[in-house]
Biopython code that builds the backbone (N, CA, C, O; Angstrom):
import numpy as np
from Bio.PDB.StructureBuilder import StructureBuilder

atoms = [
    (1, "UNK", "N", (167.917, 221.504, 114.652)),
    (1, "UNK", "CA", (168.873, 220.578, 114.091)),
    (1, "UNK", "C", (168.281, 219.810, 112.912)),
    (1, "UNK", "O", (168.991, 219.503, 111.955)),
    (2, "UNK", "N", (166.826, 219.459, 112.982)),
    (2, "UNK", "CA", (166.032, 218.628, 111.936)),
    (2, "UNK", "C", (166.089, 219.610, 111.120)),
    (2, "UNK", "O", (165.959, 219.058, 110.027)),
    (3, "UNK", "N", (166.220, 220.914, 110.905)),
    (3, "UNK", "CA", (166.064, 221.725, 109.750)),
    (3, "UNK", "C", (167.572, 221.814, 108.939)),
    (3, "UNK", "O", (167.508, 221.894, 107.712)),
    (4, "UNK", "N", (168.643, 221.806, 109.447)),
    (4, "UNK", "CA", (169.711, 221.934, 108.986)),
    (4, "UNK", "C", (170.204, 220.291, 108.001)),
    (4, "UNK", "O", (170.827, 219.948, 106.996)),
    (5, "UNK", "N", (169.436, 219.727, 109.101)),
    (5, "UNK", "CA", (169.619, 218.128, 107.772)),
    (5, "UNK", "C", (168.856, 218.187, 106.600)),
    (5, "UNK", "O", (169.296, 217.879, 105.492)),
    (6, "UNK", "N", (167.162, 218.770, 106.938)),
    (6, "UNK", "CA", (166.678, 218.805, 105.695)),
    (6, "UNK", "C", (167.455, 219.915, 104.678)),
    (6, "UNK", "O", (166.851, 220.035, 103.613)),
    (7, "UNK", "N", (168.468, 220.609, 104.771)),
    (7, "UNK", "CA", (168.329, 221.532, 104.285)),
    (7, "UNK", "C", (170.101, 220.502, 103.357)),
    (7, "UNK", "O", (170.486, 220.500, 102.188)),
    (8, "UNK", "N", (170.497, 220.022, 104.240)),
    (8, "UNK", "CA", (171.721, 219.548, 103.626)),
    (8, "UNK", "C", (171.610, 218.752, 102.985)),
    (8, "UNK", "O", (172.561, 218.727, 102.204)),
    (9, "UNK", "N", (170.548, 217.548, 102.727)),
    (9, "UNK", "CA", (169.856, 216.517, 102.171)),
    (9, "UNK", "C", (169.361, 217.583, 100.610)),
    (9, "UNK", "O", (169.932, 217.554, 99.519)),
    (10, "UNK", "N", (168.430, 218.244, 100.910)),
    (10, "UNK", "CA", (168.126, 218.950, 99.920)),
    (10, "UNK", "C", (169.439, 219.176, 98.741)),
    (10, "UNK", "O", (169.653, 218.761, 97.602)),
    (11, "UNK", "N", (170.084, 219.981, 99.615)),
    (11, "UNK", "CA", (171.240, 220.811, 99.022)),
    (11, "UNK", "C", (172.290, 219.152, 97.800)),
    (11, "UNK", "O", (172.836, 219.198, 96.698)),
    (12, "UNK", "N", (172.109, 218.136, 98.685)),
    (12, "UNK", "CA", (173.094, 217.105, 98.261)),
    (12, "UNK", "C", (172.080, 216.616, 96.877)),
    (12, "UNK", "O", (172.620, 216.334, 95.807)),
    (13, "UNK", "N", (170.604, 216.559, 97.047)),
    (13, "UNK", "CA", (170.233, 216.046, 96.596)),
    (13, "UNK", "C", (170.558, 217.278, 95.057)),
    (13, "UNK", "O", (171.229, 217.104, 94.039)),
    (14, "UNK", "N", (169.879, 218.258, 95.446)),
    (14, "UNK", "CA", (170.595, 219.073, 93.975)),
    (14, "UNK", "C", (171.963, 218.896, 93.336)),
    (14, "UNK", "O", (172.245, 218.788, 92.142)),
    (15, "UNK", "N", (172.643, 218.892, 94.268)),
    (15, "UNK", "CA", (173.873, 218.643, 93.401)),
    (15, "UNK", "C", (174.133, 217.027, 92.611)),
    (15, "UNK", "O", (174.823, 216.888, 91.601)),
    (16, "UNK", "N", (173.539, 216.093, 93.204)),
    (16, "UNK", "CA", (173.301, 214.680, 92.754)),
    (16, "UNK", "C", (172.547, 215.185, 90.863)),
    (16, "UNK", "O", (173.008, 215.151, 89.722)),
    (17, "UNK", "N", (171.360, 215.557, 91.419)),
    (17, "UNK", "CA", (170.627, 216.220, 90.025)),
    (17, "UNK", "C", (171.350, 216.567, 89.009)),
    (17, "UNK", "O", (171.366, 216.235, 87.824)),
    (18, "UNK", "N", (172.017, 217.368, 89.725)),
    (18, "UNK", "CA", (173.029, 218.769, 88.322)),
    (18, "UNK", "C", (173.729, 217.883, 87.765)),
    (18, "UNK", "O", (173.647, 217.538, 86.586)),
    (19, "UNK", "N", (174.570, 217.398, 88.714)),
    (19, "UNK", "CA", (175.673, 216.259, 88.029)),
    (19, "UNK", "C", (175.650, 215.236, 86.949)),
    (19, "UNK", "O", (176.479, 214.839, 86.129)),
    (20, "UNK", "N", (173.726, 214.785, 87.388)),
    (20, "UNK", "CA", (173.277, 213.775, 86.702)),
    (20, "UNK", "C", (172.975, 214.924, 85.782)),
    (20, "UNK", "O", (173.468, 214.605, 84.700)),
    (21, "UNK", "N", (172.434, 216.049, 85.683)),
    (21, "UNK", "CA", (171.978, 216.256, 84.343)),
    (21, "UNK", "C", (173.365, 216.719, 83.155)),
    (21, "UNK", "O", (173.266, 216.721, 81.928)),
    (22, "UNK", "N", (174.424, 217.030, 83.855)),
    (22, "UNK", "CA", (175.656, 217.624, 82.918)),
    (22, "UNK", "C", (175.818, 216.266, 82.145)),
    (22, "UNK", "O", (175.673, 215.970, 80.959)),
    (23, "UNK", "N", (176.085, 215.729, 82.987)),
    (23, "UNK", "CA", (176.826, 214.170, 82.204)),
    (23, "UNK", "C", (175.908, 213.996, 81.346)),
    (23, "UNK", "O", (176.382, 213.379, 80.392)),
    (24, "UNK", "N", (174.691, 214.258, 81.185)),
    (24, "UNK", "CA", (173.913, 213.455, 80.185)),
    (24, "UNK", "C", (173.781, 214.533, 78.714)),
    (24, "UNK", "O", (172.941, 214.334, 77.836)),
    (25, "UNK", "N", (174.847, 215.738, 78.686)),
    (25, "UNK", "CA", (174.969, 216.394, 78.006)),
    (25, "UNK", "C", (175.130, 215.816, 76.889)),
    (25, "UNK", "O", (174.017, 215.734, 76.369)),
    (26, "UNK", "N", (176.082, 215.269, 76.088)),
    (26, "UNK", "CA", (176.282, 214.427, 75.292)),
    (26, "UNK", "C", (175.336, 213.492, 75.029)),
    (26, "UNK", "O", (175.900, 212.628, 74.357)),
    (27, "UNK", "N", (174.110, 213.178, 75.212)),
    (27, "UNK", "CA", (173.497, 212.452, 74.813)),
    (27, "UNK", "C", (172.005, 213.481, 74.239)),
    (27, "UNK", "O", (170.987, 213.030, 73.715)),
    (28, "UNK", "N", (172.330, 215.003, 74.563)),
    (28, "UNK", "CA", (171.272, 215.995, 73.559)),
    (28, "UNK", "C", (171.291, 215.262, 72.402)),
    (28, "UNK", "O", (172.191, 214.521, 72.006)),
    (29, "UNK", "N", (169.956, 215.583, 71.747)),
    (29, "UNK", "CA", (169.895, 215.769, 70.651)),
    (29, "UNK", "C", (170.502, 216.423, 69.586)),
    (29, "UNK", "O", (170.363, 217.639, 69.717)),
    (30, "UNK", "N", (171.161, 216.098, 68.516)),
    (30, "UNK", "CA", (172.197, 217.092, 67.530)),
    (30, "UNK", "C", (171.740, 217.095, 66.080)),
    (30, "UNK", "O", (172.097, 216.165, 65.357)),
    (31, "UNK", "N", (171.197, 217.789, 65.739)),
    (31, "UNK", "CA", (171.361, 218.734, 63.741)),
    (31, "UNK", "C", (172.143, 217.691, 63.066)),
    (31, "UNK", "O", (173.153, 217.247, 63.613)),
    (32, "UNK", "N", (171.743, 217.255, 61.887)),
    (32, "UNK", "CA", (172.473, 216.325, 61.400)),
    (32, "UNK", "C", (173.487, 217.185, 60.680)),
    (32, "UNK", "O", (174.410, 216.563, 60.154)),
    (33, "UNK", "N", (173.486, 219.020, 60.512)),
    (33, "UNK", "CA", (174.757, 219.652, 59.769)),
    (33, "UNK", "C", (175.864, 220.114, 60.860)),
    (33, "UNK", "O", (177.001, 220.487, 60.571)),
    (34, "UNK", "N", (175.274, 220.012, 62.287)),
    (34, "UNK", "CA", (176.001, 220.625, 63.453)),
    (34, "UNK", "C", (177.013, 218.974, 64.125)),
    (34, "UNK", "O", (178.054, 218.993, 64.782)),
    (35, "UNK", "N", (176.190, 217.681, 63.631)),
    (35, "UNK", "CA", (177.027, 216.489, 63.958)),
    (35, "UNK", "C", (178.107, 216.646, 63.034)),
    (35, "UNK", "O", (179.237, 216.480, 63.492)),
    (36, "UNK", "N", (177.973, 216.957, 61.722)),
    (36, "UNK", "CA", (178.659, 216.535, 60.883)),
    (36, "UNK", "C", (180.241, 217.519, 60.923)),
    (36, "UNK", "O", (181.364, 217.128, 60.604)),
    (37, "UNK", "N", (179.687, 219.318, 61.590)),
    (37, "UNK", "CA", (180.566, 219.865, 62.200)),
    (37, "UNK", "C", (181.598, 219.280, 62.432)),
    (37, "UNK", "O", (182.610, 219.098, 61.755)),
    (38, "UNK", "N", (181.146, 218.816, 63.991)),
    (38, "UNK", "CA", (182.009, 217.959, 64.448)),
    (38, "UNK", "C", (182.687, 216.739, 64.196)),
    (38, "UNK", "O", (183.758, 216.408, 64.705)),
    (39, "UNK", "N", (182.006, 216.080, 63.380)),
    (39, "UNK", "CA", (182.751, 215.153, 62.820)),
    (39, "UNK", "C", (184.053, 215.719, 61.477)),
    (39, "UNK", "O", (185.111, 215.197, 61.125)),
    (40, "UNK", "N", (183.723, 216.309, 61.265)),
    (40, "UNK", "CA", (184.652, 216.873, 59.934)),
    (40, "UNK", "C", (185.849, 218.083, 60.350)),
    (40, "UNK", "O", (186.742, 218.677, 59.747)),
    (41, "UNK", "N", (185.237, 218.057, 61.893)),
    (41, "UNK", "CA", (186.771, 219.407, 62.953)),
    (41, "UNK", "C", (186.801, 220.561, 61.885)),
    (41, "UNK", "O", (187.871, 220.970, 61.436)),
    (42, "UNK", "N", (185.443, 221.130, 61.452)),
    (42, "UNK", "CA", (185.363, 222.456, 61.550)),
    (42, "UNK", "C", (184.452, 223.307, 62.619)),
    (42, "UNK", "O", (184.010, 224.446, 62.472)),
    (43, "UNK", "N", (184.308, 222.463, 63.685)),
    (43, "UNK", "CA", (183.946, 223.229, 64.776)),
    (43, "UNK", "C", (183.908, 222.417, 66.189)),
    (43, "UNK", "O", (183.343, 221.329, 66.306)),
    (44, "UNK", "N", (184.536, 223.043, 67.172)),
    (44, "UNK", "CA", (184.637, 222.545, 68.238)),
    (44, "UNK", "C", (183.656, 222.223, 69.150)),
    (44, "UNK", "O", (183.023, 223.273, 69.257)),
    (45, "UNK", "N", (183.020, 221.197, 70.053)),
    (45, "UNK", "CA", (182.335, 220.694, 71.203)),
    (45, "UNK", "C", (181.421, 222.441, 71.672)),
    (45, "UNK", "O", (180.245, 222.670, 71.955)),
    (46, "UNK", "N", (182.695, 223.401, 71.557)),
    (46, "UNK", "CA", (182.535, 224.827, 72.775)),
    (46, "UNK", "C", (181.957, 225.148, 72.001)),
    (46, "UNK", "O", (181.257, 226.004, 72.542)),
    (47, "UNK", "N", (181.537, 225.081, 70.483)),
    (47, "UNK", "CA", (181.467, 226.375, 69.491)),
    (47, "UNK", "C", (182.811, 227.144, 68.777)),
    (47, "UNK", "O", (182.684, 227.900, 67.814)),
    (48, "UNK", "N", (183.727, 226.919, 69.221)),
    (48, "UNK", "CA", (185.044, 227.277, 68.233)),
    (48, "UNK", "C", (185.070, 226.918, 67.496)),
    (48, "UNK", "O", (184.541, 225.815, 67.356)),
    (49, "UNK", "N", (185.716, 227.565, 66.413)),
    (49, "UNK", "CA", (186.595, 226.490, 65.114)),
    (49, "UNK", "C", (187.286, 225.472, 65.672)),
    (49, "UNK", "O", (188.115, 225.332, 66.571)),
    (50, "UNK", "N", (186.557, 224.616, 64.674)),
    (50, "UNK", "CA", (187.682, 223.020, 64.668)),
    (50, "UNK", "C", (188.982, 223.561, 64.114)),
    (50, "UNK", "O", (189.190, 224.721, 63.759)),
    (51, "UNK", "N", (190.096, 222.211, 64.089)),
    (51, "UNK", "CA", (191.320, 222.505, 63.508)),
    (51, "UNK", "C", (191.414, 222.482, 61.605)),
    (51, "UNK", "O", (192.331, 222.848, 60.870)),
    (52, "UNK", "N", (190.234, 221.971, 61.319)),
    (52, "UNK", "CA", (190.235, 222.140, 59.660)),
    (52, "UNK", "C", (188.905, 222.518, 59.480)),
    (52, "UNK", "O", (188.129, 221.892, 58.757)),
    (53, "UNK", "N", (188.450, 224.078, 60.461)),
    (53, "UNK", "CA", (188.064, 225.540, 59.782)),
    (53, "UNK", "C", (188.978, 226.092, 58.723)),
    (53, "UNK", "O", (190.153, 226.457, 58.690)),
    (54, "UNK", "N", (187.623, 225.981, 57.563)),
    (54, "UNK", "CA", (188.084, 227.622, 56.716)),
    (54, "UNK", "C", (187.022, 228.562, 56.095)),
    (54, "UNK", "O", (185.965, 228.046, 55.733)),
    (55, "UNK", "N", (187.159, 229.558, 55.978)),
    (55, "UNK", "CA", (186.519, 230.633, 55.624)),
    (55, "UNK", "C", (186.764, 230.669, 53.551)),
    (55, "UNK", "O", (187.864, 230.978, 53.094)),
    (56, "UNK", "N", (186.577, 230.613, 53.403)),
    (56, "UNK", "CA", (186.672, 231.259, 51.277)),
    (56, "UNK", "C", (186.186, 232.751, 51.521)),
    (56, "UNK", "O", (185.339, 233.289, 52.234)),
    (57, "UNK", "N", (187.331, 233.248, 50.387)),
    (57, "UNK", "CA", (187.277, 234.747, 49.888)),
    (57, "UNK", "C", (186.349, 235.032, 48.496)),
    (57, "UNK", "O", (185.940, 234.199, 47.687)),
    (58, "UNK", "N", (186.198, 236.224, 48.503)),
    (58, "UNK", "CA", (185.583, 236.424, 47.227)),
    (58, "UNK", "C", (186.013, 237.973, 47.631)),
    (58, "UNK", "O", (185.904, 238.551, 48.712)),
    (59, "UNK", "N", (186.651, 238.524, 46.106)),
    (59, "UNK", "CA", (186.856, 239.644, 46.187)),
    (59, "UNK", "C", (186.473, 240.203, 44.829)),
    (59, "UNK", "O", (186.710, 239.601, 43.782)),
    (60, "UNK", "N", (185.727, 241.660, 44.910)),
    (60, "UNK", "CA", (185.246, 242.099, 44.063)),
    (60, "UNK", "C", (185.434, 243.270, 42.873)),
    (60, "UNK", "O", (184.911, 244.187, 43.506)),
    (61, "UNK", "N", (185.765, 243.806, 41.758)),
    (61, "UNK", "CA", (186.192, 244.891, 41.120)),
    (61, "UNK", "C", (185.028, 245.314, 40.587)),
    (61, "UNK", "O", (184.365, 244.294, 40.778)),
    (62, "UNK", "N", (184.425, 245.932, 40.155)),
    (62, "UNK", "CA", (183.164, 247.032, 39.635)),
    (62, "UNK", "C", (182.950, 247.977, 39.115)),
    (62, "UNK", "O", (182.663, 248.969, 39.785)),
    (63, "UNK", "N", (183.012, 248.042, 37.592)),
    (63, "UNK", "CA", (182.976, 249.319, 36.966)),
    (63, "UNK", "C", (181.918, 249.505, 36.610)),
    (63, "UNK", "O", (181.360, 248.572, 36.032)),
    (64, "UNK", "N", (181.151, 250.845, 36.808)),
    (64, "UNK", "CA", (179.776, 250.987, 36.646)),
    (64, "UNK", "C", (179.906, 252.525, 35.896)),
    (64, "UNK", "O", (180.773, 253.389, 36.027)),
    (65, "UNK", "N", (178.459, 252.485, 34.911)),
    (65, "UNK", "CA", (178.852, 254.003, 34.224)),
    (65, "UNK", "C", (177.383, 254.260, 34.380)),
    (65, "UNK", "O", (176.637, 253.281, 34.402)),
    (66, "UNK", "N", (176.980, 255.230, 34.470)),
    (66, "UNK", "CA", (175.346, 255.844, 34.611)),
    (66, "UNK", "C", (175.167, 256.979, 33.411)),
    (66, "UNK", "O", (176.018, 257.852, 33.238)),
    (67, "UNK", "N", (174.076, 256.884, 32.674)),
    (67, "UNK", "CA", (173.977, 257.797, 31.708)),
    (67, "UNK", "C", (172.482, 258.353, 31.701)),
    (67, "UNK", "O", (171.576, 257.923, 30.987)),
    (68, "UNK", "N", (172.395, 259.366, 32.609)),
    (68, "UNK", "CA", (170.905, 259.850, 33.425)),
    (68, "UNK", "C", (170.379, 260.229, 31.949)),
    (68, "UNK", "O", (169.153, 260.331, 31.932)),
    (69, "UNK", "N", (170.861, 260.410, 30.986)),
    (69, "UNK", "CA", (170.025, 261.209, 30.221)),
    (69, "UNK", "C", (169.095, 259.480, 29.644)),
    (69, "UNK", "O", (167.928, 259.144, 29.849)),
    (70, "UNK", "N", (169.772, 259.030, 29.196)),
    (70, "UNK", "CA", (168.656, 257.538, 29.010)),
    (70, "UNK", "C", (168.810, 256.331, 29.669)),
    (70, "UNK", "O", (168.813, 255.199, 29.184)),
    (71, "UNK", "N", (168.979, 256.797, 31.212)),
    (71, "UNK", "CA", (169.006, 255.464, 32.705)),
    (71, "UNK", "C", (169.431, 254.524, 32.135)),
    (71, "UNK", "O", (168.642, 253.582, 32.212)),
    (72, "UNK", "N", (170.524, 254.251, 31.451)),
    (72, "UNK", "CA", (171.367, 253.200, 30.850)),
    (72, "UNK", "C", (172.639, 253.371, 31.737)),
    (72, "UNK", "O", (173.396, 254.333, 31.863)),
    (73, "UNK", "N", (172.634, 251.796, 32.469)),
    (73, "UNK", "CA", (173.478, 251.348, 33.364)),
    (73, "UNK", "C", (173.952, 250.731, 32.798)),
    (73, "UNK", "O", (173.345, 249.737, 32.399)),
    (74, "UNK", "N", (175.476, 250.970, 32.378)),
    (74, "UNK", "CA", (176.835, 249.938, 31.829)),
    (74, "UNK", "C", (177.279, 249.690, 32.727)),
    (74, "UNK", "O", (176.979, 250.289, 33.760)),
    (75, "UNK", "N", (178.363, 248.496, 32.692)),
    (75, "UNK", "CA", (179.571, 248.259, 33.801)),
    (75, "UNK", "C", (180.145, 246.764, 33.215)),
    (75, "UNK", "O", (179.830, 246.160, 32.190)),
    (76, "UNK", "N", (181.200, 246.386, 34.385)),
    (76, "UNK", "CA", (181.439, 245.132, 34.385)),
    (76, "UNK", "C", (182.299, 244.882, 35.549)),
    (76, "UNK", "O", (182.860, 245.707, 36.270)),
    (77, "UNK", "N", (182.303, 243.651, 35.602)),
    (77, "UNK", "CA", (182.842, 243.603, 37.259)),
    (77, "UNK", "C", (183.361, 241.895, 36.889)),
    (77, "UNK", "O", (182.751, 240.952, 36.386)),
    (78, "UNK", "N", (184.763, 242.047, 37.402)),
    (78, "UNK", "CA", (185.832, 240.531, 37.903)),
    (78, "UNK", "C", (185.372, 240.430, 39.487)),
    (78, "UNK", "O", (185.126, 241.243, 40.378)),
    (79, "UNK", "N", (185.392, 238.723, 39.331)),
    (79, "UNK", "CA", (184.344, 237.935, 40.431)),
    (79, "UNK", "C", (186.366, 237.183, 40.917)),
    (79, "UNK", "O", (186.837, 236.354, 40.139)),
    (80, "UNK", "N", (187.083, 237.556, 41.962)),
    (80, "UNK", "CA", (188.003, 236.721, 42.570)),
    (80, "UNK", "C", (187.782, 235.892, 43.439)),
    (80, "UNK", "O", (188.130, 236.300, 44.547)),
    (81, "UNK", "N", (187.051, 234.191, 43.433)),
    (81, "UNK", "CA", (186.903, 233.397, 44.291)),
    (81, "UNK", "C", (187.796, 232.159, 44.768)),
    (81, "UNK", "O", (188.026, 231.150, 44.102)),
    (82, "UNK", "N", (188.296, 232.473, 46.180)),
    (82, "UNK", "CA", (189.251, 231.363, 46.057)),
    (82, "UNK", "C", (188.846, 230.348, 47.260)),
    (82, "UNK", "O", (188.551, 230.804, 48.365)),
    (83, "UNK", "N", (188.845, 229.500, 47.100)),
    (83, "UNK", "CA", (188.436, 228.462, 47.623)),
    (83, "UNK", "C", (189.208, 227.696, 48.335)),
    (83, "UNK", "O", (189.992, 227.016, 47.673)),
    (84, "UNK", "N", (189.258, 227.546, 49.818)),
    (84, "UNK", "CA", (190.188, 227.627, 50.795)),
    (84, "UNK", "C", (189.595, 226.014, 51.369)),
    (84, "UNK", "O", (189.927, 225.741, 52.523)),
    (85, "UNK", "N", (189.024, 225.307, 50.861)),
    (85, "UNK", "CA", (188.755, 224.194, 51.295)),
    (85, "UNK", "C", (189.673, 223.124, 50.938)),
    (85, "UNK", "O", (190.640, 223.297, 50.196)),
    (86, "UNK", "N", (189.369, 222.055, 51.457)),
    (86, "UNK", "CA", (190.420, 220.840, 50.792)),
    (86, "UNK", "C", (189.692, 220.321, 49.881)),
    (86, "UNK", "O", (190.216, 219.547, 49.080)),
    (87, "UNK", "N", (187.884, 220.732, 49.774)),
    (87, "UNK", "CA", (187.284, 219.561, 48.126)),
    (87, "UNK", "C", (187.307, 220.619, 47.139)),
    (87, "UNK", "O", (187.540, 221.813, 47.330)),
    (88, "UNK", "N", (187.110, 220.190, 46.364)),
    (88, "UNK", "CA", (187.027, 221.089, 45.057)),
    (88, "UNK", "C", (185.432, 221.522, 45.497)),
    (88, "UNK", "O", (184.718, 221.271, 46.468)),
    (89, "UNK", "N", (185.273, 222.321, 44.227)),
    (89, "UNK", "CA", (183.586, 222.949, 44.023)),
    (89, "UNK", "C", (183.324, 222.001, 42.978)),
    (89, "UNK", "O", (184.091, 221.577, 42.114)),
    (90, "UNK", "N", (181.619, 221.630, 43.285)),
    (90, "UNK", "CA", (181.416, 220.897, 41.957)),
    (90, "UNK", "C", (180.711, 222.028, 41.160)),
    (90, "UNK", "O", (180.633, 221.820, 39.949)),
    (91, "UNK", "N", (180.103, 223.368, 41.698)),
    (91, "UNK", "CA", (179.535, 224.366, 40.803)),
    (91, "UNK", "C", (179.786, 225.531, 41.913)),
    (91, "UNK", "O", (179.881, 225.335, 43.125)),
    (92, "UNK", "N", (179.886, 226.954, 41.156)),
    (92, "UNK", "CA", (179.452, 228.469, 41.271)),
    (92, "UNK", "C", (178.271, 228.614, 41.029)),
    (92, "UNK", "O", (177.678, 228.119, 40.070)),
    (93, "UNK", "N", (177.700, 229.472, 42.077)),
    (93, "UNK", "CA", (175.966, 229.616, 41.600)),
    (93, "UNK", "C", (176.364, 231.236, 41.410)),
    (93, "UNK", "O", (176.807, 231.818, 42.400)),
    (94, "UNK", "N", (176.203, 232.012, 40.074)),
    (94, "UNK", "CA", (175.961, 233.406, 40.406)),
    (94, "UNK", "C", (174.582, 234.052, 39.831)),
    (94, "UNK", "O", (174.399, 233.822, 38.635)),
    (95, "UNK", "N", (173.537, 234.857, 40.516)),
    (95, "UNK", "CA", (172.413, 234.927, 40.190)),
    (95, "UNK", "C", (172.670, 236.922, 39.475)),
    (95, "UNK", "O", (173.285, 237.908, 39.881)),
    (96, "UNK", "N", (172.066, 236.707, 38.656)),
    (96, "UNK", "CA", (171.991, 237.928, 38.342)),
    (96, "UNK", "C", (170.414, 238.665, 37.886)),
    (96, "UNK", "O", (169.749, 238.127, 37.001)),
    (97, "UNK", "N", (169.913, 239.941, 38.591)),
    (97, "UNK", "CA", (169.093, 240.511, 37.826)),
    (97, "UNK", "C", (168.734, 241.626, 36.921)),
    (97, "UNK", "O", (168.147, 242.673, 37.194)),
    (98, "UNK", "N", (169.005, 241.377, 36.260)),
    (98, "UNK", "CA", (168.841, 242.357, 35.123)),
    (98, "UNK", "C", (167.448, 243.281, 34.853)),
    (98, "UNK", "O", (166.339, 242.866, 35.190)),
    (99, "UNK", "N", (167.585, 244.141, 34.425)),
    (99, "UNK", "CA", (166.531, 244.637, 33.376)),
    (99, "UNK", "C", (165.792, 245.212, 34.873)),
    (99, "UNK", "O", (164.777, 245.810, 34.516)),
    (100, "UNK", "N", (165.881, 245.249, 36.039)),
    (100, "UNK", "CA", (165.263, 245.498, 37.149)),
    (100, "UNK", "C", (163.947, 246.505, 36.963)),
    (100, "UNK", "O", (162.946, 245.975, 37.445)),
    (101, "UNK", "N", (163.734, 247.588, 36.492)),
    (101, "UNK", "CA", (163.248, 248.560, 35.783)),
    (101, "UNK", "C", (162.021, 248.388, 34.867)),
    (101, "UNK", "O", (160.911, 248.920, 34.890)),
    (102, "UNK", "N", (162.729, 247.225, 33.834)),
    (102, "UNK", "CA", (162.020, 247.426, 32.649)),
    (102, "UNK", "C", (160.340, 246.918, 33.255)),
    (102, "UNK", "O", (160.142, 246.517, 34.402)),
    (103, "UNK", "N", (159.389, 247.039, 32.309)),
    (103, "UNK", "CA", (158.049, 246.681, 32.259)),
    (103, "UNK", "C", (158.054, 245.280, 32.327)),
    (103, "UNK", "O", (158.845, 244.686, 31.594)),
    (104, "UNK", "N", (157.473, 244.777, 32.913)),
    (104, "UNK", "CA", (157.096, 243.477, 33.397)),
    (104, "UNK", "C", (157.885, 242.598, 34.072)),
    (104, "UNK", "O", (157.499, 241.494, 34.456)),
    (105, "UNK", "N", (158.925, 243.024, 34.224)),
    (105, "UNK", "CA", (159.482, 241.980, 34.646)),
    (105, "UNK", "C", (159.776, 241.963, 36.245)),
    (105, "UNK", "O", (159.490, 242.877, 37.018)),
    (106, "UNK", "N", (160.472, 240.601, 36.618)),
    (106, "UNK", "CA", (159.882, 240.111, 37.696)),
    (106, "UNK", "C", (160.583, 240.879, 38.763)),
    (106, "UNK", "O", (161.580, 241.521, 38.434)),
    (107, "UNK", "N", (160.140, 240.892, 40.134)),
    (107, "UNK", "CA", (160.716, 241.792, 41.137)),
    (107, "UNK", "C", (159.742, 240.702, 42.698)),
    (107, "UNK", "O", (158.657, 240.151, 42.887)),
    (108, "UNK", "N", (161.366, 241.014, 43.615)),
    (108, "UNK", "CA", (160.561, 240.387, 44.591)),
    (108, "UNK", "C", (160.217, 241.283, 45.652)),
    (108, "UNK", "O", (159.904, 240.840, 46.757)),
    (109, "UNK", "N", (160.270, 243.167, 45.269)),
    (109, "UNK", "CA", (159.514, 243.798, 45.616)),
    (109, "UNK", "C", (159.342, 244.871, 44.964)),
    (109, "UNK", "O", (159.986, 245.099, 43.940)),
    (110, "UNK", "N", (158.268, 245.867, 45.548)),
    (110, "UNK", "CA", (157.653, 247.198, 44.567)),
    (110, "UNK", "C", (158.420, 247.726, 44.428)),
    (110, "UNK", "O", (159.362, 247.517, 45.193)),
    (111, "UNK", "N", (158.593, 248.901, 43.242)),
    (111, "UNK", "CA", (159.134, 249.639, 42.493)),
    (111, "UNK", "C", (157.793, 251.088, 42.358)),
    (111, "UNK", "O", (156.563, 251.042, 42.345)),
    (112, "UNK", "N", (158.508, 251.934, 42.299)),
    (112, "UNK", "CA", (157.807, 253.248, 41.585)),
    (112, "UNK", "C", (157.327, 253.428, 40.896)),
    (112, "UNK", "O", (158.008, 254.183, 40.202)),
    (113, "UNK", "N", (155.821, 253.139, 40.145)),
    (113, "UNK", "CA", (155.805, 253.040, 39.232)),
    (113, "UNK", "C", (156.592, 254.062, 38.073)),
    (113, "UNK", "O", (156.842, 253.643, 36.942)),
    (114, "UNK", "N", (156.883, 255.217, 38.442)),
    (114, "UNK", "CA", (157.646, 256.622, 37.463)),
    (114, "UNK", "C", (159.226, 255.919, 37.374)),
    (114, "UNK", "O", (160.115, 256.469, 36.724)),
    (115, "UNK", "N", (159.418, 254.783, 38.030)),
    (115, "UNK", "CA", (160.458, 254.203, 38.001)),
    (115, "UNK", "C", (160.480, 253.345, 36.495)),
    (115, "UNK", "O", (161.491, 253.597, 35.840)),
    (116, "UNK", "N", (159.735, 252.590, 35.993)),
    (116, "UNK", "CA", (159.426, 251.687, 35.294)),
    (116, "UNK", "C", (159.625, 252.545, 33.920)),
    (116, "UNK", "O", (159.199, 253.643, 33.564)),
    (117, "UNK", "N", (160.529, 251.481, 33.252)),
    (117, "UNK", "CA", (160.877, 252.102, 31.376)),
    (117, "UNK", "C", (160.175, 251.386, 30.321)),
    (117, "UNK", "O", (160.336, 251.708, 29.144)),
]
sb = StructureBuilder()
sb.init_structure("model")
sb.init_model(0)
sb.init_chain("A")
sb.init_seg("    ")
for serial, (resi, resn, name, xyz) in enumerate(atoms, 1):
    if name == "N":
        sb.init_residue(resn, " ", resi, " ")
    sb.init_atom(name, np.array(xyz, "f"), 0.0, 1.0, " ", f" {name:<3s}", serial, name[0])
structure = sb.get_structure()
């Protein structure tokens, strides 16, 4: 009989624990970009989208011409970005690298050298 109390004592005492530790959920530690989440209802407590989630599009066109006889890459390409937020943008960042190929220039990895013009 002394074993079945320790065992129910135990058992109460865990659940006392758990309880105490859920509730103190809300008092984790939080990311000052994951508070701000939530404060701004683009993302929910669960991990869902908040109610003012949005996603932005960018859609792309690309004309590219290859001319193997002297590895001269033409093209041009329309950038469609629409911006599905309620602030404006204060800037577009678009990075471009050029000249990838040519002699010296910069690369943030190896190349062939039989590659190089």
């Amino acid at each position: 009989m002394n074993s079945l109390k320790n065992v129910l004592v135990i058992i109460v005492l865990l659940l006392a624990i758990s309880i105490t530790a859920v509730s103190q959920h809300s008092n984790l530690y939080m990311t000052k970009n994951i508070k701000d989440a939530y404060d701004n209802k683009t993302r929910n407590y669960n991990g869902a989208s908040g109610e003012d989630y949005f996603q932005n599009k960018t859609d792309y066109s690309i004309t590219v011409n290859l001319d193997p006889t002297t590895r001269l890459i033409t093209g041009e390409e329309t950038i469609k970005y629409t911006n599905n937020s309620k602030d404006a943008l204060k800037r577009i960042v678009v990075r471009l690298y050029p000249n990838l190929f040519s002699k010296g220039a910069k690369r943030k990895k190896a190349i062939s050298p039989e590659d190089v013009k």
